[in-house]
N, C-alpha and C positions, 0 to 999 in steps of 0.2 A: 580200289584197294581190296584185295583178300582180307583183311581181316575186318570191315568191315560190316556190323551184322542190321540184318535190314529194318527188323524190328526194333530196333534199341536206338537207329536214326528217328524211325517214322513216331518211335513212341514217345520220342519229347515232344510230337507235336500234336499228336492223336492220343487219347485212351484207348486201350486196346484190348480188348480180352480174350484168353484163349479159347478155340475153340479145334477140338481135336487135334491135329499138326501144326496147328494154323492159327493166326488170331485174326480178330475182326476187328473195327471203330466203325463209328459216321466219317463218313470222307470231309474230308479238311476240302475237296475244291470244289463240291456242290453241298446245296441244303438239303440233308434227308433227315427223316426220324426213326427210320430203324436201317441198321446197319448193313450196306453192302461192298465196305470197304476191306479187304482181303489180303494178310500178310504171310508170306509165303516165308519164314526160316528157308528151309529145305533147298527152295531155290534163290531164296535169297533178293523177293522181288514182292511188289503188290500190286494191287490190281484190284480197280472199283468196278463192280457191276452194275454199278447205276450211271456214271458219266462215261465211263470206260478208257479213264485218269490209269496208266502203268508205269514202269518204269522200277530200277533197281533206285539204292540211296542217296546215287549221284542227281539221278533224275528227279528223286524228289526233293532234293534241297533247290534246284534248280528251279522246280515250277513252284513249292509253297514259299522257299523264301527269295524267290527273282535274282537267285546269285548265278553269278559265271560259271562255266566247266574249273576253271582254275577256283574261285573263289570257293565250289563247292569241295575239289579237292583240301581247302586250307584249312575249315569247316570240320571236313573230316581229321583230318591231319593232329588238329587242335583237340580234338575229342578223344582220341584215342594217344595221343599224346605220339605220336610219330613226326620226328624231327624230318623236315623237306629241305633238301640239299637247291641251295639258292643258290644261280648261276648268277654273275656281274650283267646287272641292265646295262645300257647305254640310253642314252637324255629321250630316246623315240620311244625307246622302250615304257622308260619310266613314265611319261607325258600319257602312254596311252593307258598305263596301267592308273595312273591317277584321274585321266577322263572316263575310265570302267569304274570304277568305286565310287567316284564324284561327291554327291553330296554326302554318302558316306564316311569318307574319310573329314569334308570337314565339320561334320557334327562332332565326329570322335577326338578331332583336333580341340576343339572348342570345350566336349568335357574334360580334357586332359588338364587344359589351361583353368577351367575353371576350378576343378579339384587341387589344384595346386596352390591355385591364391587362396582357398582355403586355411591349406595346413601352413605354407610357408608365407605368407605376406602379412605384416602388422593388421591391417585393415582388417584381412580375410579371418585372422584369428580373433582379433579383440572384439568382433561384431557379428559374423557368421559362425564363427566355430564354436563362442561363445553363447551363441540363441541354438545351437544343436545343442549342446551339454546343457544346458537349460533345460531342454525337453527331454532331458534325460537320455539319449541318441548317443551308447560308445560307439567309438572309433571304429571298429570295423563294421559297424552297422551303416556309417555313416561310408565308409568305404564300399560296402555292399550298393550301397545305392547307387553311389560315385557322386556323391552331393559336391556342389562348389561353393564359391562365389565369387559374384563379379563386383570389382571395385567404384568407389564413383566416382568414376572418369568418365569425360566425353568420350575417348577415344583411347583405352588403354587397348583392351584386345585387338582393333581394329590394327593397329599397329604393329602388335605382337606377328598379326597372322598374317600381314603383309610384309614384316621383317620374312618368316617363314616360305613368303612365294606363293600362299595360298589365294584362288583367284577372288575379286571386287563380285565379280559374278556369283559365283557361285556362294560367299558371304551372304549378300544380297538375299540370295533366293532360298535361302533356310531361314533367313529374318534373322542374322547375327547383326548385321549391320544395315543401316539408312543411310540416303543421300541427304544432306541439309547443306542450304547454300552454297553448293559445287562440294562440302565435305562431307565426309564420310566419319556417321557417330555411332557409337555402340548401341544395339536396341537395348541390350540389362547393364543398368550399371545403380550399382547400392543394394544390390537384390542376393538374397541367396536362391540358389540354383538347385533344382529337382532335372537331371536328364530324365529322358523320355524314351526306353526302347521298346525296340519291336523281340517277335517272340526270338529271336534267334540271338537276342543280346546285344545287336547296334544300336547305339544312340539315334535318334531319328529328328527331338526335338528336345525344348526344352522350356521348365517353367520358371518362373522367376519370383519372389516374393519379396517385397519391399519392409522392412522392420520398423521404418519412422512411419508417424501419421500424419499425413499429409493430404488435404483436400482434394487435390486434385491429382491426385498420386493415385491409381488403381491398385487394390494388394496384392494381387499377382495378376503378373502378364503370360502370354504363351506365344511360341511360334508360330507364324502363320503357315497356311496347310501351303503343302508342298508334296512332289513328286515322291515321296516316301515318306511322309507324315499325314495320314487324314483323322482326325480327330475325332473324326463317328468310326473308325474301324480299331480305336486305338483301346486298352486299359490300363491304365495305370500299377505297375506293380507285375504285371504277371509275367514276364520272363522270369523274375525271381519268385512266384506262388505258383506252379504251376505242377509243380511235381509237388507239393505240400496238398495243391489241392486235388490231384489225382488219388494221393495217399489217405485225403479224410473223404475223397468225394462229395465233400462238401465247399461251397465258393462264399466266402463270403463278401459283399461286394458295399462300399461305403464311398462317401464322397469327392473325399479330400488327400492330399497328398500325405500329408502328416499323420492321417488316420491309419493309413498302411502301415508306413514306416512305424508309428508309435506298439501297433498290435505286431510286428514284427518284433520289433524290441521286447514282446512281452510271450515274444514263443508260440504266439498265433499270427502262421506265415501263409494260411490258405484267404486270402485277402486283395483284393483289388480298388480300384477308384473308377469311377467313371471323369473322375476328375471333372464337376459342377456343371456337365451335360446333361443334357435329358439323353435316357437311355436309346439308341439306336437298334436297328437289327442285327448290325456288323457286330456290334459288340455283345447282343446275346448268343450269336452263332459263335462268336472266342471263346466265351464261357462254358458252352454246349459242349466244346473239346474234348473238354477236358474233366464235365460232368455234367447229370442234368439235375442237380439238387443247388440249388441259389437261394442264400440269407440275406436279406437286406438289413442292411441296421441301420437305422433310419430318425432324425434328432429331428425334425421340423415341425411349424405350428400346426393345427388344425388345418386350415385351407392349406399350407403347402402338402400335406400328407395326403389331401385329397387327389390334388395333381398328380403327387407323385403316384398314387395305388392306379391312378389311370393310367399311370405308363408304364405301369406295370403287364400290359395288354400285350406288348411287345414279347415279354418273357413267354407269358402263356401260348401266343401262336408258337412258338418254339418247342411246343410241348415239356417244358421245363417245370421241374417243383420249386415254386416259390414260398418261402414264407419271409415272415418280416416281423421283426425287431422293434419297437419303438423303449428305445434311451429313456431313462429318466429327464424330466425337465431340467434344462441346463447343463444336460451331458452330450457331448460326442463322442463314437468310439476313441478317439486318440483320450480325451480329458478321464472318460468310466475306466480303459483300462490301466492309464497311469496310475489314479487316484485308487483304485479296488485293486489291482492285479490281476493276475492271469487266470486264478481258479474261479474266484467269484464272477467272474465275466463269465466264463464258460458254463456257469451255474446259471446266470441270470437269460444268458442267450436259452440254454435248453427251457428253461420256466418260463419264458414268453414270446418264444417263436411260435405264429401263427399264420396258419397258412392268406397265401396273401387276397384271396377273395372272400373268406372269411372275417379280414382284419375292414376289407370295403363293408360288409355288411355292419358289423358292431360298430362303425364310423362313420355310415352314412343313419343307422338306429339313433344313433346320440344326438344326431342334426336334425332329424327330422319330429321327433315329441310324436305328438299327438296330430300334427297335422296333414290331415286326410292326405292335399294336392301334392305337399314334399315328399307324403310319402311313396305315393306314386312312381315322380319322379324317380326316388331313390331306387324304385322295384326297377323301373326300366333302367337305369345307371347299372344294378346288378347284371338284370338279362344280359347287359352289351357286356358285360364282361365273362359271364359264363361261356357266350358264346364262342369266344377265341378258344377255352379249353375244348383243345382236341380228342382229348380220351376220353370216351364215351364211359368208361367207368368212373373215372376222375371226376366226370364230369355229373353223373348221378349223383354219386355221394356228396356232392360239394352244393347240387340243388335241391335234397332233402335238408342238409344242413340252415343253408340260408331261407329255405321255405320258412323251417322253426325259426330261424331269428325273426324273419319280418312279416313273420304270420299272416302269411301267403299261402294259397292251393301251391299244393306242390304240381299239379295239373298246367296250373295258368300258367308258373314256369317254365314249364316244359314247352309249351306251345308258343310260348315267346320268345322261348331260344331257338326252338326248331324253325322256326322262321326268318329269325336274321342267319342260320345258320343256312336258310336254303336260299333266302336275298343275296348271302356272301359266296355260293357255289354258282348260282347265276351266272352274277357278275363275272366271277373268274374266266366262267363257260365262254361269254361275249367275248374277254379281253384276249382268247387264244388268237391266235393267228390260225385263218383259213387255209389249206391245203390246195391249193383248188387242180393242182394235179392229180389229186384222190379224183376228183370228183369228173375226172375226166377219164378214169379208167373205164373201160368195156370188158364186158366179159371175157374175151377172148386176152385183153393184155393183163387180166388179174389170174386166168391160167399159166399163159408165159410166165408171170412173178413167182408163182409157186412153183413152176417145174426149177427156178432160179434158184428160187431159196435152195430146194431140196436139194441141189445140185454145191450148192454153195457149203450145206451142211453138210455133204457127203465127204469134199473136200477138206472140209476143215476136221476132221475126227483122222483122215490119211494123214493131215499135217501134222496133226499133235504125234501120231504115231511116230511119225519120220523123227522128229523131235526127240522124241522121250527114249525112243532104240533104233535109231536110225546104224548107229554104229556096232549094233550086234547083231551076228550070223542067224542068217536065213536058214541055208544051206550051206553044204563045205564048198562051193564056189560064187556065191553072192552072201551080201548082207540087204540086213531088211531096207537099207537105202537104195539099193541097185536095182531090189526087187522091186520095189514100188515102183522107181522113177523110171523102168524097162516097162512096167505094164502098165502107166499111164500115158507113154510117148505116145502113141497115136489122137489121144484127145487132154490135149494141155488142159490147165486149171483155168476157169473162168473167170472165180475172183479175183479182182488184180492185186492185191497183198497176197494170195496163195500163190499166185504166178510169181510173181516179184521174188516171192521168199523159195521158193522152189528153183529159181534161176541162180539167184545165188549160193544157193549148196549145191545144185548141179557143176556153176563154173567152180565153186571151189573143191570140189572133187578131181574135176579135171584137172584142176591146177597143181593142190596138193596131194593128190592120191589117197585123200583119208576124207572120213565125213567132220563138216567143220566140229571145233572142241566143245565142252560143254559156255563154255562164257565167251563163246564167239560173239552171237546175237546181242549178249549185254552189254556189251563195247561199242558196237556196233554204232558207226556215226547217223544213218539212217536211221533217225528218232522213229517213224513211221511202221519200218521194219521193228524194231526194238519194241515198239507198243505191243503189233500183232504176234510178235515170238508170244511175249509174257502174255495175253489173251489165251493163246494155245495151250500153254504149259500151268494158268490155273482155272480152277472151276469153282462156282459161285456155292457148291456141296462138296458135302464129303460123310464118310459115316463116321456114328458118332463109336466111341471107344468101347460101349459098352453093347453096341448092334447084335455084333455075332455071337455072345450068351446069352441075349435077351433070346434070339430066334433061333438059336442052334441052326445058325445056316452060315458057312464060313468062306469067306471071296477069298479067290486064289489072288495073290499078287502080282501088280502088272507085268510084273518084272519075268516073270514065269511064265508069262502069258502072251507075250508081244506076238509072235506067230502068227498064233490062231488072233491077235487083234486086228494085224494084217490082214491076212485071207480075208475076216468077214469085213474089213474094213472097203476092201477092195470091189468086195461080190458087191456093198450096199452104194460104193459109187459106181461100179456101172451097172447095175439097176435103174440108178437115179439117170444115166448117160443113154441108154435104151428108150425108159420113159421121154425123154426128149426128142429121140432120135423118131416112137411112136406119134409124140405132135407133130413133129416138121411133117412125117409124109403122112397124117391126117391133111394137114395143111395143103401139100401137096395133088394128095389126092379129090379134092375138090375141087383145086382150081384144074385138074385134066378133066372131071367129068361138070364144070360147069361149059368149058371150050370144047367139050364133046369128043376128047382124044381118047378113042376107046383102046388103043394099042397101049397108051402110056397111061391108061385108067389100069392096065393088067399086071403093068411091071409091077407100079406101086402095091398093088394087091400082093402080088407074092412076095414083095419086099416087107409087109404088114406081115404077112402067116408069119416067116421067119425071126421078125421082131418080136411077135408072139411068143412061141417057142421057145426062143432064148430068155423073155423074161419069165416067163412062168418056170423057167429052171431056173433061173436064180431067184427067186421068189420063194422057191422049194427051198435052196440052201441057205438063204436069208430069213427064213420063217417069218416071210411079208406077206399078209393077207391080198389079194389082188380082187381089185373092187371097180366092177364093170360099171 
């Protein structure tokens, strides 16, 4: 889609900051802590220099949220609000487009039906919709979520969704429904209904909460994990806090389902649940997205608050700022901000957010009195958590601070972090996987890699060229396409993506007489090809806006420049094609004077002089140092 813009995809799922033309994030498909994820406006594409993850914004709905070529077009379609002219399925059609959506469609099925016995069914309103308006939850807040509920019946949905056609199977396997005694019963029934989506706004799963007290009734249930629901990758709430929380860049993250909803109802939407897990990795890397500033607010007794600040360890390898919250006794955030409102909450959170290895020291102080052995322990409880802080500045200031609390050498700290800190880089060293092809290289084939490489980069700086002005004039009878790919015909591209991608502009030159368009490549059904374009056409730098007044020194634009980018692009690949041509008859010429052929010892020799000659002139025009 032209209109399309690639930033505005990528940035409902990435934070993204500008940087000159350009913006940056941490890459959504690997774990980094500084940023080498790269968005390109201009061409309309991004491109990670650390996993080297590319692609326009088809391509990225496609790998971060596992949707179809079609699904990512509807995606888009829906977002920019462009009506898609729907052709008549036929029953293979339809069959297959419902086995592509799968369990998508029947989650979405399932919250439809549940939000509907909500509003419209006696039960749904005198019992569910009535324990929402209780909690003070208007109607489109409650529509926001897409809250339901399900009736109790053995088997009212079950019915519903098999009048519908929807398969036993796939019910089954999202956990809407069980097998009992050959029949088939609803898993929620009596329960009001929390759906569960993922970041792109599908329903995924759901939870269930029970309103009567009942012994052996659990208060709420949940879905079992499934091919699109894992419960350690999941948060509760954040498709809908997500740009709230980019805007405060701050996350605030609580427990429970209600606690979201409730601080939503109160105008504080930067708000998540882990929903009564202990915190995972997956779910500190979701939060990371989208900031690295995380509040915990946090209601639990002494021991639980302990557990909890230990897993807190989680955030901090993350390099994340944690601080943490502790509620009045007897408050949750959903019950503080009903009871106090919106201001006083947001007063009380700034007057006792504390950072969260800070809040372990004044916690494990209060347990420990006066005795010598606890206190110890408690030092070494600290160490192990200092440890995980990554930022060596972070990481000072936060152990003069707890020095003063547990009046400690700030010394003995130090040496006691530096050590689980050098235990845990160890370890890591051991767990790498060995290379053992490294270690099999000889001298001689770690020459060949370098004349590779060099040959490989030489290639790849003609391709971006060919790229970026392939389609403008050389001269009054070639373009800078013709020229290149006339004066590399005698030694093809090595790389096989530079070869690949150089064949196919070659055939479609020939084909169409023109060099391919600017959004040929991003079309392009060859994903592989499509990565390697977007690699060529961005780069992990750029100068910054204020360069050229800092230094009164002023770069002509490429645009202006293609030419002369050509020429020296050309001189420094065959430079780099000489120097090789220089190993092989080194190579050459050893193996004639180990076999004693002194006739074919002489060719080579003046085959060398001439090789000489030619590179030390281009050496001269390349302003390449030549180092014997």
């Amino acid at each position: 889609m032209d209109v399309t813009r690639v930033e505005d995809v990528v940035g409902d799922f990435v934070t993204l900051k500008k940087r000159g033309q350009n913006y940056i994030g941490l890459c959504p498909f690997h774990n980094e802590r500084t940023p080498s994820f790269n968005v390109s406006p201009a061409k309309n594409i991004y491109k990670c220099f650390g996993c080297g993850k590319a692609g326009d914004a088809i391509t990225f709905l496609k790998e971060h949220e596992q949707l179809s070529y079609r699904e990512s077009l509807e995606f888009l379609a829906r977002r920019y609000n462009i009506k898609i002219e729907e052709t008549v399925e036929d029953s293979e059609a339809i069959a297959k487009k419902q086995m592509e959506e799968g369990l998508y469609v029947v989650t979405g099925f399932a919250q439809q039906y549940f939000s509907k016995l909500l509003f419209d069914s006696d039960e749904g309103k005198s019992v569910g919709l009535s324990y929402f308006h209780e909690r003070g939850y208007r109607d489109n807040l409650i529509e926001k979520f897409q809250l339901g509920y399900a009736v109790n019946a053995w088997d009212a949905f079950y019915k519903t969704a098999k009048e519908k056609g929807y398969s036993e199977k796939l019910l089954q396997e999202v956990g809407l429904i069980s097998e009992r005694k050959e029949n088939f019963i609803d898993f929620f029934r009596g329960r009001v209904i929390f759906p569960i989506h993922n970041l792109s706004g599908k329903v995924i799963a759901f939870a269930g909460r029970y309103l009567k007290k009942e012994e052996n009734s659990p208060k709420y249930i949940n879905s079992p994990q499934t091919s699109i629901y894992d419960k350690s990758r999941t948060l509760f709430g954040l498709f809908q806090a997500r740009n709230a929380i980019r805007q405060h860049e701050e996350c605030f993250l609580v427990e429970g389902y209600t606690d979201v909803i409730s601080m939503h109802q109160a105008g504080i939407e930067n708000v998540v649940a882990s929903s009564g897990t202990s915190l995972t990795i997956e779910q500190s890397r979701l939060m990371k997205r989208f900031t690295s500033n995380i509040t915990i607010l946090y209601d639990g007794d002494a021991a639980g608050m302990k557990a909890a600040v230990r897993g807190m360890n989680i955030l901090l390898d993350e390099d994340l700022n944690v601080r943490l919250v502790l509620l009045p006794e007897g408050e949750d955030p959903d019950s503080f901000v009903q009871k106090h409102g919106t201001t006083p909450f947001r007063e009380f959170v700034q007057k006792n957010a504390t950072n969260v290895v800070l809040f372990q020291a004044d916690l494990l102080n209060k347990e420990t009195g006066n005795d010598p052995i606890r206190k110890a322990e408690a030092i070494r409880e600290i160490v192990g958590t200092l440890a995980h802080v990554s930022d060596p500045i972070k990481r000072q200031l936060l152990l003069r601070e707890c020095s003063t609390k547990m009046l400690v050498d700030e010394r003995i700290l130090i040496a006691e972090v530096n050590k689980l800190r050098r235990k845990s880089f160890s370890k890591e060293q051991q767990q790498k996987p060995s290379l053992p092809e490294q270690k099999m290289l000889n001298e001689a084939a770690e020459e060949q890699m370098q004349f590779t490489k060099e040959v490989f980069i030489a290639e790849r700086d003609l391709m971006r060229i060919l790229l970026e002005s392939g389609n403008k004039k050389y001269n009054d009878d070639s373009s800078i396409a013709h020229y290149i790919i006339s004066s590399i015909a005698e030694h093809p591209f090595e790389h096989p993506n530079y070869r690949a991608l150089m064949n196919e502009i070659i055939n479609h030159m020939n084909n169409e007489n023109t060099f391919p368009p600017e959004n040929y490549f991003m079309q392009h059904p060859n994903e592989e090809m499509k990565r390697t374009v977007i690699g060529l056409l961005t780069q992990s730098y750029e100068l910054s806006e204020n360069w050229e007044k800092m230094h009164e020194i002023f770069v002509t634009e490429k645009e202006t420049n293609y030419i002369k980018d050509a020429d020296s692009a050309l001189r420094r690949y065959n430079l780099r094609i000489i120097d090789r041509m220089i190993a092989d008859n080194s190579k050459e010429m050893r193996e004639a004077e180990k076999s004693g052929n002194e006739e074919e010892l002489m060719k080579h020799l003046q085959v060398r002089k001439s090789l000489n000659d030619l590179r030390k002139q281009l050496a001269a025009e390349t302003n390449t140092v030549i180092v014997k």
